[in-house]
Each structure stands twice: as C-alpha cells, then as structure tokens.
N, C-alpha and C positions, 0 to 999 in steps of 0.2 A: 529356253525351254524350262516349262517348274520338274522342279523336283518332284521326285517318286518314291514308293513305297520300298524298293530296290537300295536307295541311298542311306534309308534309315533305319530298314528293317523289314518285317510283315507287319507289326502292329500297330494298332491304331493308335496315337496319342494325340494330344490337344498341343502340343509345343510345338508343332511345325505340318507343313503342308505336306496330304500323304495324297495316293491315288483318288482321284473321284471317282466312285462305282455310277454317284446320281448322274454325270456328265458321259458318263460309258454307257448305261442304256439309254438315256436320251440320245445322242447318237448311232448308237446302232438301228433305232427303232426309228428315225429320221431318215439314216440311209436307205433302212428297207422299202419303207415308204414314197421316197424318193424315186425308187427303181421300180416300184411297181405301177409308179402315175408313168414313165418313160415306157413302162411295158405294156400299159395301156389296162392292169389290171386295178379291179375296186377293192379290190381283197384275197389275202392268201389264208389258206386252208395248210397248217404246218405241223408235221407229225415228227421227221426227222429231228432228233434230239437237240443236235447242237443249232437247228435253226431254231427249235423254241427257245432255247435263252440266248439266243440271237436276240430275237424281238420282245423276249418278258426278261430277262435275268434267273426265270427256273432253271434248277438244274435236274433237268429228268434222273430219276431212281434209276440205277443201272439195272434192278431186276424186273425193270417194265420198260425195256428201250428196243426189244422186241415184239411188244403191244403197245396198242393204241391206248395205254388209261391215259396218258397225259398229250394231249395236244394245245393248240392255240389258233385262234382265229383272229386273223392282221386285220381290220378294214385299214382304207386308205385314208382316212378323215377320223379315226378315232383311237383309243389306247387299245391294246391289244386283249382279247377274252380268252382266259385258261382255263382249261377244264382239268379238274381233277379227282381223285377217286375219293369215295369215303368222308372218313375224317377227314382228313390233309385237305382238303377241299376249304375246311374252317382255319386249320392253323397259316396258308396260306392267306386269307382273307385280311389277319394283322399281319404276318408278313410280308407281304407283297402289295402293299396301298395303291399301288400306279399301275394295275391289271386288275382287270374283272371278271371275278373269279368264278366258276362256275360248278356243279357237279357232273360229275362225270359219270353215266349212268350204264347205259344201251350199247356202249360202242368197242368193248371190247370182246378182242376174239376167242377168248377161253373160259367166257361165260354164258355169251347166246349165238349162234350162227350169225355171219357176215349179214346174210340177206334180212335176218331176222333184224338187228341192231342198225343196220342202215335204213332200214323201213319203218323202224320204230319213234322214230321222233327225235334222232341225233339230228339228219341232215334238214327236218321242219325247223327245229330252233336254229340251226345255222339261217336257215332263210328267211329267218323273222328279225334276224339280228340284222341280215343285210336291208330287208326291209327299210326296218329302223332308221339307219343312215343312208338311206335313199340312192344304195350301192345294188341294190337286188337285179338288176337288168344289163349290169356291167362282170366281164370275165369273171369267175372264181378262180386264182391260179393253187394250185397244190404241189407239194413239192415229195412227193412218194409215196409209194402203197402203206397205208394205213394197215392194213391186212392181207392175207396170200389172196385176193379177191380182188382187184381191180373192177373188174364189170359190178358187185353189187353196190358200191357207193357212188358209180357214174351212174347206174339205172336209176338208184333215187334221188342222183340232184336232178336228173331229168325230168321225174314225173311233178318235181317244186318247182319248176322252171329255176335253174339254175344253171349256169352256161361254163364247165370247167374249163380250167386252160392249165398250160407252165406254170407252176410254182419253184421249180426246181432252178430252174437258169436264172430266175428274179432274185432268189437268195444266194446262189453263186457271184452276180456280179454284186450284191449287194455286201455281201464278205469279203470282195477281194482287196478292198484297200482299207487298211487297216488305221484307225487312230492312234496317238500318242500314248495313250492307256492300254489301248490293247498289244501296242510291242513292248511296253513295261511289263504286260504280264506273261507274253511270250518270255523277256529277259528273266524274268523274276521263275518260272515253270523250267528253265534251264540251269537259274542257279540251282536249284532242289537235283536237278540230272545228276550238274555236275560232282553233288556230295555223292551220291552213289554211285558215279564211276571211280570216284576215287577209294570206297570202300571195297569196289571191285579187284581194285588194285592191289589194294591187298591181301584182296583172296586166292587172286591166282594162282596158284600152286601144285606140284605132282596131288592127286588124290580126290581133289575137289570135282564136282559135276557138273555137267552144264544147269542143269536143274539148281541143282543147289545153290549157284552164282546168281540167276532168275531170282529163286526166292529170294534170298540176301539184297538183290537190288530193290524188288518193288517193297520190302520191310523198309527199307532208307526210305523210297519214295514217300512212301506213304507215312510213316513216322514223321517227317519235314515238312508234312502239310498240303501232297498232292493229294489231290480228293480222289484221283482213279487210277489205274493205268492199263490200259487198252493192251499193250503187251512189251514182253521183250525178245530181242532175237539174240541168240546167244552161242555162236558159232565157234570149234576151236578143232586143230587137226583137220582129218579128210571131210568134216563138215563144212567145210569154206570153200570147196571147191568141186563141183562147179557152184555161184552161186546161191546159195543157200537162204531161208527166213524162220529156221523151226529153231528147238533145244529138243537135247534128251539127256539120256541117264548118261551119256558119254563120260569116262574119266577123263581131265586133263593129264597128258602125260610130257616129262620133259621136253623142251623143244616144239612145242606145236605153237602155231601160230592159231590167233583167232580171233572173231570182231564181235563187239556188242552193240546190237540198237536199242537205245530206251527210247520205244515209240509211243506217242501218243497218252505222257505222262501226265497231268492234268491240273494246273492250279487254277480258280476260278474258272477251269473249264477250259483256260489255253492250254496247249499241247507242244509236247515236245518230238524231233524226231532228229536222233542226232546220230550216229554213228562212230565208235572207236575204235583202234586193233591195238591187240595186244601179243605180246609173247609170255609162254611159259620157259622163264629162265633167259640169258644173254642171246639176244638176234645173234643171228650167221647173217654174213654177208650177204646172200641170195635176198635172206628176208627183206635184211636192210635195203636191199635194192629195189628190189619189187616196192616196197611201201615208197621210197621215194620217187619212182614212176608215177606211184599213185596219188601222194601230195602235188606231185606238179599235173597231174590231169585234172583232178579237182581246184585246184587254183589257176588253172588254164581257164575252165570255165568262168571260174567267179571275178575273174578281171577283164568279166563282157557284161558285168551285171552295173547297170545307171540307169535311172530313167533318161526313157526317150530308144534305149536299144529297144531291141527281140528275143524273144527265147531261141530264136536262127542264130541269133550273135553268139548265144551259149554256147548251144551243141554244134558250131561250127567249130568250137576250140576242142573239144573232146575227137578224139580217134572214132576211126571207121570199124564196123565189125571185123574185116580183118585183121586190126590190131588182137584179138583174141581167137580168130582162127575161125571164123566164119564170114558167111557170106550175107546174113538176114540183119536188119536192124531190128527185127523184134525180137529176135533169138535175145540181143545184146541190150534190148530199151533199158534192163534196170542196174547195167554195168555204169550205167552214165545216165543219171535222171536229176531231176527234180520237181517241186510241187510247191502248191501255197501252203502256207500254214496257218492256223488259229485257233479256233474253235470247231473247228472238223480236221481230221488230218490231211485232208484233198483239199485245199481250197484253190481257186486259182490263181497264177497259171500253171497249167503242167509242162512241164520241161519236158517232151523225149525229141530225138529224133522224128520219126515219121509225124509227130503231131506237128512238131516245129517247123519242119519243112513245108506241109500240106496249109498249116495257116498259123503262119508266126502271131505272137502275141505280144504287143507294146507293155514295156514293164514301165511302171508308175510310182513314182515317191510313195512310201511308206507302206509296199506291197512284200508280204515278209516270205521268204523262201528258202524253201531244204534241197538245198543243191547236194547229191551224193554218186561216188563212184567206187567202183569194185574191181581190183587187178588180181589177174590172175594166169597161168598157162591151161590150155585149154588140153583140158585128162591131163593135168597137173592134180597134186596132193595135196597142194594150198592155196590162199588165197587172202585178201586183207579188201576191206573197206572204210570209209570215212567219210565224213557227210557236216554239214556246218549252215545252221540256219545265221540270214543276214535279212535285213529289215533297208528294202531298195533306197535308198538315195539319190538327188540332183545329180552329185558327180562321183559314185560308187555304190559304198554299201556300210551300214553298220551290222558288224560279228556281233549276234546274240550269244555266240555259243566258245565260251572262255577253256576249257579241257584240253591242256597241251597235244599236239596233232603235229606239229613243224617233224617233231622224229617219234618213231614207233616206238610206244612202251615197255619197256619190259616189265615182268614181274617176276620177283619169286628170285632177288640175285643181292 
C-alpha cells in the first residue's frame, strides 16, 4: 500500500509520496456516477454539504449549509457544475479547474421566496444543462430539501418537463465504501482528536466546566488543522446517567466520572466520532468495573466486524435491553450503536438493533465504522461510554482511533 500523508506529516513536499487529493476526487466522482447509471439516474441535483464535495472537492461555507447558495449538478456523462454566490463564483473558477463553475443567483431562501426563485430561471438552466448532454428525459435524482418548500422546486421541474427521483440513497451507497485516501484521512482527522483529548486530560480537574473542557477541545481542534467541528459532547457526574449528548456550566467536582465525544471533527471534510471516559481523581472500584463491562461489550461487538459478516453478527454480541433494566430496544438503540463514517457523520451502514434485525447489512472491505456503547445502572448517578472507529477488513478491522481505552482514565492524581 503507498505511503500517506499520516507517515510524514500534513504537508506537502517534493521528497516523497504524500496523499493524492487528484486521485480522491476522481474517484469519488466515478463512484457517484457509477451508482447513479445502477440507479437508473441521468443526473443528481445535490444540495446536502458533504455530498457536494463528495462529487466537486468544494467545501461548503459553514454559514450557508443551511441555504441553498452552494449547490452542484452531477450529470452522468460529464464533470460536475457548481454554483456559487457572488464573487467566490470567480475565485472558484481558478481554484477549482475540473468543475464548471456557475453563479449562483435566484435560488436562495433569504433573498426571494421559494416559488419566486424556483420559477425564476434556477431550474430552466438546470434543464438546459440536461438538454446539453442529451440527459434531459432521464430521472433527475435529488438528495434533500434545498429549502423549508419541497412542493415549489418539484412544481417547477414539472412545468420543464423534468422527471425528479432519489438523489439521496444514490449518494449513500455511493459513500459507503470508502478509498485508501479517504481512511488516510479519516486516520489523519483522528490523529488531531487525539491531541485534544489528551489536552483534555489534563484539564480535568475539581473546578473546571463542562463548557470550558468544550472550548479547550475544539481550540486544539481547530489550532491542528480541523477546518470545523460539528460538536462535542461533554458529559461528567449525574450528566451521564441516564444517557446523555449535551454540556453545561456543570462544575467538575472530585470523583465524578464522565465521557467526552469529539464528534464530527473535520479535516479535509473527514470526520471524526470517537468516544472517551474519564475520571476526576483515582477510579473506585465500582467505576473501574462498570468501565470494564463496558470495554468488553464494545470489543464483543467489534470481534463480529470482517467483511462478508452483518451488522446482525454485531448487535448479536451486545446485551439485550434488560441488561439495563428495560424492556424496548429503542429506549436502549444508542447504549449500543454504530454508523459509517466519512464525510457525513451517518454514512452507511447503521448498526442498531431493530434496524439489524429487520434487514442486516453485509459489511464490505474498506467500509469505515463507529461502533460505540454506554454502561450504566438504570436511576444510577453514573455512567461511562467509548466508542472506536475501524476501517472494515478481509479478516477483521484496522483501529483508526489510537487514544488509550483498554483502562479508564484518570485525571487530576
């Protein structure tokens, strides 16, 4: 396998082979392509963020990922066309040579009404485009509401004669298996995690907040070169139990147990989602227990993970809701989950129970997953969780996520 950016560093130099970004969008935009002649579509219509630099390498502005300014139009036979607002419409043009760049005018929501901007001449040029490449009579798939309006952009590919379909399941299975570069940069968005849990670690302490652990993580994050970070969860004391995904002003106080998630950390747009627990001051015994119950339910599951198994093979290794004192597997889905990862933090497959049971899903070489679980006494005071992305294998799995996990952390001793 060549060498990666991982082995040498982040930067770029001339003395040895680093990541190929040219070789990463060329295939992602192959794969997309590829799934949408199987799905029977001529072209996708893509608004959702991380499928446009799916298929261009844009990375949408995080304060427009709520509007439509930045979309992308796939055909199935040609390079992908981006629209974008403004200026950045131009500075894209030399940055981006291998998409055709467009402006972006009429179609957003906080400048003219849906009906207005979908009638206006956005969804004419999409259908001039399809024209063009002699796609115009074949499916359009779309993969989410462009705007809180669903009916005013279906009324006007109608009156274009334009035929909508699924966009959204075309780019899920088109992300699900991942290249050799894109788990390099899953590895690579988890080495940056792991500097900031370890800075975590030495925050811990009587006094400190949940809040204030948050800030301090996503400062590391982002100092080290994550370009975003979707959030963190930052649980300690009676906030871990039941369950929990928030922070607050909570003081850490001696002896509390509590877990951190740096979810959806971002470098080149890969994402992280990892899970750690930690103590304030030496574990007691209880703690210590409870956490290793909960390394061997999470390592129960991840020794069902090879291609060719099921997400059934997982969540067969995991306990039943009564192991916590109910009777629902939904009550319990996210004691014991998993998910794909990449460039969205859902990608497929999802690990739960009831989804696994109702229609297991074959796991496939180089399909990368966050398998995570959560112990706890149910109207207990505590709790701990931990979670470990692995990148599927022939005959197991490659650990993306290096953050000592075998025994529960202490800090602050």
């Amino acid at each position: 396998m060549k060498k990666y950016g991982l082995d040498y560093g982040r930067s770029i130099t001339d003395r040895h082979g680093v990541l190929d970004f040219n070789k990463l969008r060329q295939d992602r935009l192959r794969r997309a392509q590829e799934q949408m002649a199987k799905d029977g579509l001529g072209s996708l219509l893509l608004f959702e963020p991380w499928n446009v630099r799916y298929a261009t390498g844009f990375c949408v502005p995080v304060y427009s990922r709520a509007d439509p300014r930045y979309f992308t139009l796939v055909p199935r036979n040609s390079v992908p066309y981006l629209w974008a607002m403004g200026a950045h419409s131009l500075v894209l043009e030399e940055e981006m040579p291998w998409v055709n760049v467009r402006l972006s005018m009429g179609a957003v929501n906080w400048m003219i009404r849906e009906s207005a901007a979908y009638g206006g001449g956005f969804i004419k040029e999409i259908a001039d485009i399809l024209a063009e490449h002699g796609i115009m009579n074949e499916p359009l798939g779309i993969d989410g509401l462009a705007t809180s309006s669903p009916l005013a952009i279906a009324d006007a590919c109608k009156k274009v004669g334009i035929k909508l379909a699924d966009g959204a399941s075309t780019m899920l299975e088109a992300r699900k298996i991942k290249t050799d570069e894109e788990i390099e940069l899953i590895r690579l968005s988890n080495t940056i995690a792991e500097a900031a849990f370890a800075d975590a670690r030495e925050a811990i302490r009587p006094g400190i907040t949940e809040n204030e652990l948050v800030g301090l993580i996503i400062n590391k994050l982002l100092s080290m070169g994550a370009e975003w970070v979707d959030g963190v969860v930052c649980c300690f004391g009676e906030n871990t139990n039941p369950n929990r995904r928030s922070f607050s002003d909570r003081i850490l106080r001696p002896g509390d147990m509590g877990f951190i998630d740096i979810v959806g950390s971002q470098f080149c747009g890969y994402r992280t989602c990892v899970y750690r627990s930690f103590t304030v001051g030496r574990a007691t015994q209880k703690q210590k227990d409870m956490y290793q119950a909960l390394y061997e339910m999470l390592y129960a599951g991840m020794s069902a993970v090879k291609a060719g198994n099921t997400t059934l093979d997982i969540v067969k290794k995991w306990p039943p809701p009564e192991h916590w004192g109910y009777d629902n597997e939904h009550i319990v889905y996210e004691n014991k989950m998993g998910h794909g990862l990449g460039l969205s933090q859902f990608d497929l497959p999802i690990v739960t129970a009831p989804m696994a049971t109702a229609n297991p899903a074959v796991l496939e070489e180089n399909m990368v997953l966050a398998l995570e679980c959560w112990e706890g006494e149910r109207r207990g005071k505590q709790g701990c969780r931990i979670e470990e992305d692995v990148a599927v294998t022939k005959d197991g799995y490659d650990l993306l996520t290096r953050f000592p996990i075998k025994e529960l952390t202490e800090c602050w001793i």
